[in-house]
VEXROMAR-672345 format. One record per residue (C-alpha): x, y, z; residue in three letters. Coordinates in Angstrom, 1 decimal. Each point is the difference from the previous one (the first is absolute). Last residue first. Layout:
N
<site xx="X" yy="Y" zz="Z" residuo="ALA"/>
...
This chain:
216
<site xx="-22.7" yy="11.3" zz="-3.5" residuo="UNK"/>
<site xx="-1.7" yy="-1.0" zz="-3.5" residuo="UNK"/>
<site xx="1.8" yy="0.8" zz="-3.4" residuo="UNK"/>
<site xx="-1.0" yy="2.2" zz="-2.7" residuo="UNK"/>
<site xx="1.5" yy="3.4" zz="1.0" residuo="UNK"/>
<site xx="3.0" yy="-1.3" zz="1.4" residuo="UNK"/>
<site xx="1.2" yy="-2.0" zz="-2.2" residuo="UNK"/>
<site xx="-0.2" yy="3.0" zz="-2.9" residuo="UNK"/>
<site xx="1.6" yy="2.4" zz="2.5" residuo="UNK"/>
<site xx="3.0" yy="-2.6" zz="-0.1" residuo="UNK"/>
<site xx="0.3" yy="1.9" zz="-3.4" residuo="UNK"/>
<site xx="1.6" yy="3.1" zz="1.8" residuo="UNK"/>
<site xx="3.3" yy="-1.1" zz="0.9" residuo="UNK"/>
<site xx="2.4" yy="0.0" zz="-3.0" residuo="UNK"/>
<site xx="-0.1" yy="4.0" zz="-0.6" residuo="UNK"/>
<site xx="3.0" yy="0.8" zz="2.8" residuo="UNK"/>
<site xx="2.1" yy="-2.5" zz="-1.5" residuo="UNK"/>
<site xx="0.8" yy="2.5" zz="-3.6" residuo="UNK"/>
<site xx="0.8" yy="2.5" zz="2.4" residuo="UNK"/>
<site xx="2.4" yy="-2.2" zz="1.8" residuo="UNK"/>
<site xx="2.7" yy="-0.2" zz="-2.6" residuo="UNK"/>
<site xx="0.0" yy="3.1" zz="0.4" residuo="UNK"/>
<site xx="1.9" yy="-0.4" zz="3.2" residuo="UNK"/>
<site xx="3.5" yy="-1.4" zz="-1.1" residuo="UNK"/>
<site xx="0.5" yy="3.2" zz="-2.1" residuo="UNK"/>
<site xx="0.1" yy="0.4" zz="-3.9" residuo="UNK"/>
<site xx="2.4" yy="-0.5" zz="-2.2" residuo="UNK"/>
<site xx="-2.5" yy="-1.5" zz="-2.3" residuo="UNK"/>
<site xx="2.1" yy="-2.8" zz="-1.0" residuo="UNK"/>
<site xx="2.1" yy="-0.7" zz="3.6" residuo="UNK"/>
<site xx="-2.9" yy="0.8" zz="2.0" residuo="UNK"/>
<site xx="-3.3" yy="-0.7" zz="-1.5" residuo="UNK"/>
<site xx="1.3" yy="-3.2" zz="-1.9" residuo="UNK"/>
<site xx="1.5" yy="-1.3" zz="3.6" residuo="UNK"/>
<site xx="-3.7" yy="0.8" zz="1.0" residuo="UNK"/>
<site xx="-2.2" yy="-1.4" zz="-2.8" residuo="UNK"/>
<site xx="2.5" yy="-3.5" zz="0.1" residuo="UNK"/>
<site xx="-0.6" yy="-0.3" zz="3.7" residuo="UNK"/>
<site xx="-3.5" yy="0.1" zz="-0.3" residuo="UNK"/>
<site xx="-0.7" yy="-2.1" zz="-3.0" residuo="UNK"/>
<site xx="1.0" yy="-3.1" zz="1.4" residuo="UNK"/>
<site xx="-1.2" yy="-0.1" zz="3.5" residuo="UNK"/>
<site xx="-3.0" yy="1.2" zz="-1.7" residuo="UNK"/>
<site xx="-0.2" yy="-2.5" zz="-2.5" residuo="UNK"/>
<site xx="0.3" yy="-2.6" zz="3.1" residuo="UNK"/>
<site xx="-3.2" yy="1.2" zz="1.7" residuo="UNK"/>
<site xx="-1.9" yy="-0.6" zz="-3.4" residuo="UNK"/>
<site xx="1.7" yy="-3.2" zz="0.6" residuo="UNK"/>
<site xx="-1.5" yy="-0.3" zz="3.6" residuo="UNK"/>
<site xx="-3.5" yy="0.5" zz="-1.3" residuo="UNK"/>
<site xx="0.0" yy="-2.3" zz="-3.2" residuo="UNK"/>
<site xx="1.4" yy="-2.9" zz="2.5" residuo="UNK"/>
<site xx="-3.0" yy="1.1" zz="2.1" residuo="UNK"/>
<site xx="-2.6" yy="-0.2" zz="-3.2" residuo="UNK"/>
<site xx="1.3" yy="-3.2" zz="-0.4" residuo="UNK"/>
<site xx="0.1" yy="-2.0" zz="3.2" residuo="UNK"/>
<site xx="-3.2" yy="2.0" zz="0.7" residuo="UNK"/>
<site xx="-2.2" yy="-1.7" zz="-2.6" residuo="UNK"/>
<site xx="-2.9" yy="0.9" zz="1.7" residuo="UNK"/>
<site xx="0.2" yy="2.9" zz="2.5" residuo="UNK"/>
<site xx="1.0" yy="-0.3" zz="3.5" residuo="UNK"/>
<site xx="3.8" yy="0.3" zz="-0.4" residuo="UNK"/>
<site xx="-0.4" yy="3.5" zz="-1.9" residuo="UNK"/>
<site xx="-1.9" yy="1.5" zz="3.2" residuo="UNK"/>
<site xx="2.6" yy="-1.8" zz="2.3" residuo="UNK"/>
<site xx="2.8" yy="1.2" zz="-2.3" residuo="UNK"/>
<site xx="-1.9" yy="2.9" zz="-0.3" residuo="UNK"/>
<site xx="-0.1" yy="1.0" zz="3.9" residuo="UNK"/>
<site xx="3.5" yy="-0.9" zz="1.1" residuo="UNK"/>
<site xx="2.3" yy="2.0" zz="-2.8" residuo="UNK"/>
<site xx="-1.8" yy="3.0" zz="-0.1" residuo="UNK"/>
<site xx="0.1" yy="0.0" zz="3.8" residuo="UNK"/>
<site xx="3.6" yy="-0.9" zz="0.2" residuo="UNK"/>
<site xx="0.5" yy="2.3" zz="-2.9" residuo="UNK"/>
<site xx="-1.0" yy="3.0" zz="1.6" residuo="UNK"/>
<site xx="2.0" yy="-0.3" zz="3.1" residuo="UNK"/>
<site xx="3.0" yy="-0.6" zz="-2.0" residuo="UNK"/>
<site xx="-0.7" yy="3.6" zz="-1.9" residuo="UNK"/>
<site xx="-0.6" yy="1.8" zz="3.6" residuo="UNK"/>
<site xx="3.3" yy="-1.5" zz="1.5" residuo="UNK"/>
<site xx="1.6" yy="1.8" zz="-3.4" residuo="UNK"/>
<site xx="-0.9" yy="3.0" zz="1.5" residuo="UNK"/>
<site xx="1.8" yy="-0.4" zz="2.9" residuo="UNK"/>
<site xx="3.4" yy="-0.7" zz="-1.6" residuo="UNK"/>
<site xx="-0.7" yy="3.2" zz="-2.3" residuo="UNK"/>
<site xx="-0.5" yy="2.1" zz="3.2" residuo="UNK"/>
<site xx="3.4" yy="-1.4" zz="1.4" residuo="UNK"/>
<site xx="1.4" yy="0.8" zz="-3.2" residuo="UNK"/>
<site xx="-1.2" yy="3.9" zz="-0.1" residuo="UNK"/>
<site xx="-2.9" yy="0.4" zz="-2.5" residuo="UNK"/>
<site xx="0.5" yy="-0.6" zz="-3.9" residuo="UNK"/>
<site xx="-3.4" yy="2.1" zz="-0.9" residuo="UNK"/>
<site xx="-1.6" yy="-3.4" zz="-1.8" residuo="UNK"/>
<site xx="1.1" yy="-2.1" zz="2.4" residuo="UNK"/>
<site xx="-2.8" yy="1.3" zz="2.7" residuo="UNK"/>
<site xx="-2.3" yy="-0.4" zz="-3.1" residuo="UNK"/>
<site xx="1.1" yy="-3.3" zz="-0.7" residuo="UNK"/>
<site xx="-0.5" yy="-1.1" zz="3.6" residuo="UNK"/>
<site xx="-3.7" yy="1.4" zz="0.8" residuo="UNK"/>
<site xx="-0.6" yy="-1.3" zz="-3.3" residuo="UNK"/>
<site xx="0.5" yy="-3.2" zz="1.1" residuo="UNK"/>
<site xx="-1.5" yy="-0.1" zz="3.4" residuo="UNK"/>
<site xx="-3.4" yy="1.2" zz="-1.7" residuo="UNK"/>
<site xx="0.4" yy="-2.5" zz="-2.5" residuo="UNK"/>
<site xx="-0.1" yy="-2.6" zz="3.0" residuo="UNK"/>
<site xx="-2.5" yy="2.2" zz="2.5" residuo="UNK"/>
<site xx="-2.6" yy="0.1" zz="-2.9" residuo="UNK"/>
<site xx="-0.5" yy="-3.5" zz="-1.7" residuo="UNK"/>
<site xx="0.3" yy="-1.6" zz="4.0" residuo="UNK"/>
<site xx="-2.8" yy="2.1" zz="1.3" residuo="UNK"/>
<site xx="-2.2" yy="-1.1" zz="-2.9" residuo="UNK"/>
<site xx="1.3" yy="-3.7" zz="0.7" residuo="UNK"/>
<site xx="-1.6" yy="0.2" zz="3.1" residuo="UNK"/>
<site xx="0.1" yy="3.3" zz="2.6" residuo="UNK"/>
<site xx="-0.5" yy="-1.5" zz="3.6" residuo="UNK"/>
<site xx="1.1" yy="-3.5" zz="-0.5" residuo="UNK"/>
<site xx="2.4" yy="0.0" zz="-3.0" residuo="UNK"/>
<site xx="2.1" yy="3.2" zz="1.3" residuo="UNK"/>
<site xx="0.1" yy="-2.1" zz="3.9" residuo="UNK"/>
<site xx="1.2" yy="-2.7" zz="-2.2" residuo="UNK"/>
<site xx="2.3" yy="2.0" zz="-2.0" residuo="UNK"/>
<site xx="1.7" yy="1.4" zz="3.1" residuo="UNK"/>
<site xx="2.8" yy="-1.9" zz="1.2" residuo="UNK"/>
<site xx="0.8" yy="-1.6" zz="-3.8" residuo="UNK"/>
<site xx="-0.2" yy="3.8" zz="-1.2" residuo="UNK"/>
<site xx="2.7" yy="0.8" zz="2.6" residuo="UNK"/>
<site xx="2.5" yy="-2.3" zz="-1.0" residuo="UNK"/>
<site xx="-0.3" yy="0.6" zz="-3.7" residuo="UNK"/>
<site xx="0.9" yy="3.9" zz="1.0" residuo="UNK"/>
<site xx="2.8" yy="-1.1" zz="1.8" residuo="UNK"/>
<site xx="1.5" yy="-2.2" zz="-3.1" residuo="UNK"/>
<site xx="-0.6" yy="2.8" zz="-2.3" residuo="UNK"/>
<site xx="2.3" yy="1.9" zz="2.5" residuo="UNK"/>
<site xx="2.7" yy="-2.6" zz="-0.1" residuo="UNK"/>
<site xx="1.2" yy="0.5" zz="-3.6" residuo="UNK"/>
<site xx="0.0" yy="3.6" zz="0.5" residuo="UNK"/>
<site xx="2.7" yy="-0.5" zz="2.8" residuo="UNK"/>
<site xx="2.2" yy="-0.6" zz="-2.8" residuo="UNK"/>
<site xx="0.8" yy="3.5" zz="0.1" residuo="UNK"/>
<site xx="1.6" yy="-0.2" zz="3.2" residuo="UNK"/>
<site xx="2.2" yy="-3.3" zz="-1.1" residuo="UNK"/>
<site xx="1.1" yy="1.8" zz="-3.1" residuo="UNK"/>
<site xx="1.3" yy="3.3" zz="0.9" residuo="UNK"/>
<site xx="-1.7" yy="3.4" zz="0.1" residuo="UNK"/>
<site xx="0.7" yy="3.3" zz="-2.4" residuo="UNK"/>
<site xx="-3.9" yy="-0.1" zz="-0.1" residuo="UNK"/>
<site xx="0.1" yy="0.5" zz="-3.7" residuo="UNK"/>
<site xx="2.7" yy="-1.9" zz="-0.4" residuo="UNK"/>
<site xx="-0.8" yy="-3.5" zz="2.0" residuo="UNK"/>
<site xx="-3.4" yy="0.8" zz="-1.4" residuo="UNK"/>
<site xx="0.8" yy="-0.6" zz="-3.8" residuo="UNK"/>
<site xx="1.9" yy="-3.6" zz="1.2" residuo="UNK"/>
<site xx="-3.2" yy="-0.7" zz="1.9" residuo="UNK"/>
<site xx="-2.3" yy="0.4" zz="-2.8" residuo="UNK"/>
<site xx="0.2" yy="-3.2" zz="-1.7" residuo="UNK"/>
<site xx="-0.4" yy="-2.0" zz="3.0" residuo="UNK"/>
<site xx="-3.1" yy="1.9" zz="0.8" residuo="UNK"/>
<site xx="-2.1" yy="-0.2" zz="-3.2" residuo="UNK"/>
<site xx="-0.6" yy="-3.6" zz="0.6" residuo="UNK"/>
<site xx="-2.9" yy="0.3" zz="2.9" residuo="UNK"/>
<site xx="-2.0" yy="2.8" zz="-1.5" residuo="UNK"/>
<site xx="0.0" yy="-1.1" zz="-3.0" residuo="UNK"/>
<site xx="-1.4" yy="-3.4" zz="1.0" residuo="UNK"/>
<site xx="-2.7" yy="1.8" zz="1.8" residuo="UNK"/>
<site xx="-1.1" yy="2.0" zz="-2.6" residuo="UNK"/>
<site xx="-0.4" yy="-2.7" zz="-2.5" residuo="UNK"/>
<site xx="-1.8" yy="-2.1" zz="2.9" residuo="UNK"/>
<site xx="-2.3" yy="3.0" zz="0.4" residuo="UNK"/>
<site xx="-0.6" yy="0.0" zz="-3.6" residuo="UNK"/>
<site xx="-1.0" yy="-3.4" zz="0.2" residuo="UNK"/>
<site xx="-2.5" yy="0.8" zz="2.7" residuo="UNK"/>
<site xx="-1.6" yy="2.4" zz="-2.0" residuo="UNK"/>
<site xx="-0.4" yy="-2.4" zz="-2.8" residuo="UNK"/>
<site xx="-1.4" yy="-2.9" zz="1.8" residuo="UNK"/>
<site xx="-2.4" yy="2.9" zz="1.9" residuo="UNK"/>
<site xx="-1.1" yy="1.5" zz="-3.8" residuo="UNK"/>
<site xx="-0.5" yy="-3.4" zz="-1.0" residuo="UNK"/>
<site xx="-2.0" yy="-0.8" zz="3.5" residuo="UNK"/>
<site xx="-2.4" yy="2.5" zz="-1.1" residuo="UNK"/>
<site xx="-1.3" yy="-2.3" zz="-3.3" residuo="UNK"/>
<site xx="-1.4" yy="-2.5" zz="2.5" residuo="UNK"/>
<site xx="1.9" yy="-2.1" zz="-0.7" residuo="UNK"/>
<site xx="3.3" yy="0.6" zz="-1.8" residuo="UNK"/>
<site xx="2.0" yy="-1.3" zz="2.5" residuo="UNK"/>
<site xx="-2.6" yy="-2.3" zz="1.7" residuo="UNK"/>
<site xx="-1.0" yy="-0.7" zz="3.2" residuo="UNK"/>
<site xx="-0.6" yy="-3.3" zz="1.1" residuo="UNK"/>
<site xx="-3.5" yy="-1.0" zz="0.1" residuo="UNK"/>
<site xx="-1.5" yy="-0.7" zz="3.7" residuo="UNK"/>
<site xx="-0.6" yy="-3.1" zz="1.2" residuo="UNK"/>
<site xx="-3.7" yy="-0.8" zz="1.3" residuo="UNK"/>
<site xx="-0.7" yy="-1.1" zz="3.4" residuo="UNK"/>
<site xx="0.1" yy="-3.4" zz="0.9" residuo="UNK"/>
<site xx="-3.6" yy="-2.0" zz="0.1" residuo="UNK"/>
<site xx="-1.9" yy="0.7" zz="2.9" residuo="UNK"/>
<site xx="0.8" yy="-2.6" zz="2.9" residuo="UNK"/>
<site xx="-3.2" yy="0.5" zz="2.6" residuo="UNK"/>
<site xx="-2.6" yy="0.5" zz="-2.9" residuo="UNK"/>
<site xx="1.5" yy="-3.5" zz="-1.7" residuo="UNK"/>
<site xx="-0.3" yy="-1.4" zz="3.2" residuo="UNK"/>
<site xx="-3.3" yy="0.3" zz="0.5" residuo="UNK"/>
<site xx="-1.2" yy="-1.1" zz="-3.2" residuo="UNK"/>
<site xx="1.9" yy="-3.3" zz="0.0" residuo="UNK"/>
<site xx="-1.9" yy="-0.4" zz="3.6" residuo="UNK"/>
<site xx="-3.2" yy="0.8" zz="-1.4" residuo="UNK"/>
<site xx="0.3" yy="-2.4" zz="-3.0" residuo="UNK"/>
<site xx="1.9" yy="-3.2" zz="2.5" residuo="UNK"/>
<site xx="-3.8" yy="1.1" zz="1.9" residuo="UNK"/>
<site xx="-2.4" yy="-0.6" zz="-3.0" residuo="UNK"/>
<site xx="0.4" yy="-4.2" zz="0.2" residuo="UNK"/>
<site xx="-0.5" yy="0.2" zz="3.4" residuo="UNK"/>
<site xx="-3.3" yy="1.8" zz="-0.6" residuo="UNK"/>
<site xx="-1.1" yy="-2.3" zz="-2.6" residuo="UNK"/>
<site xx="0.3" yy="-3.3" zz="1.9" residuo="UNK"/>
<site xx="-2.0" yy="1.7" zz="2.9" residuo="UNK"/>
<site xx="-2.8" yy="0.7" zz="-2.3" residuo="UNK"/>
């Protein structure tokens, strides 16, 4: 009996510590672009948002020269629209965590398109410079957020490599395609500098789509 019960105790013991060191817990799948079926709404809103955002950020070079005359200003004080952007980016890295932690991605897919249109709509009635050099500010501030959240939301899906150099060349048709629409506007159409941003003014919405699916 006393040969048994030694024999029964390396048991107990393997017992016992299987119950003090559980097994890891389970990985989670990554997600998927296409799964389930309301991330390909959120892949595509965020590649609009890219397309926006790359327009946004070329079109200014090309219309400097047509702001110089409409603003009877030189050069180096109309180039301060290349540092606005720059401010607005600025501020977004400052906040987006605070944004992140008390409104999610949610709040994110509202204050960025938000910001945008905020800026096309201010550029849309050809303000005083100074006012036009704020606005701008509001656009940058936009696509740092943009910018921040769906890389990171891109970046965690499977085959990110990919779907992120998709991303950033969607980005890149827009820095190609903006400049080209507003030169086309101004010198073909004969129309003002400005118009050019009633066509901007409907590219925000679709972050609504992100929004409305994903998680804070």
């Amino acid at each position: 009996m006393a040969t048994a019960t030694m024999e029964l105790q390396p048991h107990a013991a393997e017992e016992l510590q299987a119950e003090e060191n559980p097994p890891p817990a389970a990985v989670n799948a990554m997600e998927r672009w296409n799964q389930p079926r309301s991330n390909v709404y959120r892949t595509l809103a965020t590649f609009w948002t890219f397309l926006v955002m790359g327009a946004n950020d070329a079109v200014y070079g090309a219309l400097i020269p047509y702001l110089e005359s409409y603003y009877s200003l030189n050069y180096t004080v109309v180039s301060l629209i290349f540092l606005s952007p720059l401010v607005g980016y600025v501020m977004a890295a400052l906040l987006n965590y605070r944004i992140h932690q008390y409104m999610g991605q949610r709040g994110v897919a509202l204050i960025a398109p938000c910001s945008h249109l905020i800026s096309y709509v201010v550029n849309c009635v050809h303000p005083p410079y100074p006012v036009l050099v704020i606005s701008f500010i509001f656009a940058g501030f936009g696509n740092g957020l943009g910018d921040s959240a769906w890389n990171a939301w891109i970046g965690n899906m499977a085959n990110a490599n990919e779907l992120l150099g998709l991303l950033h060349g969607v980005y890149g048709v827009g820095a190609v395609l903006s400049p080209l629409a507003a030169t086309s506007i101004i010198t073909k159409a004969k129309l003002p500098w400005y118009y050019f941003y009633y066509i901007m003014v409907y590219g925000p919405g679709p972050d609504e789509k992100v929004k409305d699916g994903e998680r804070c």
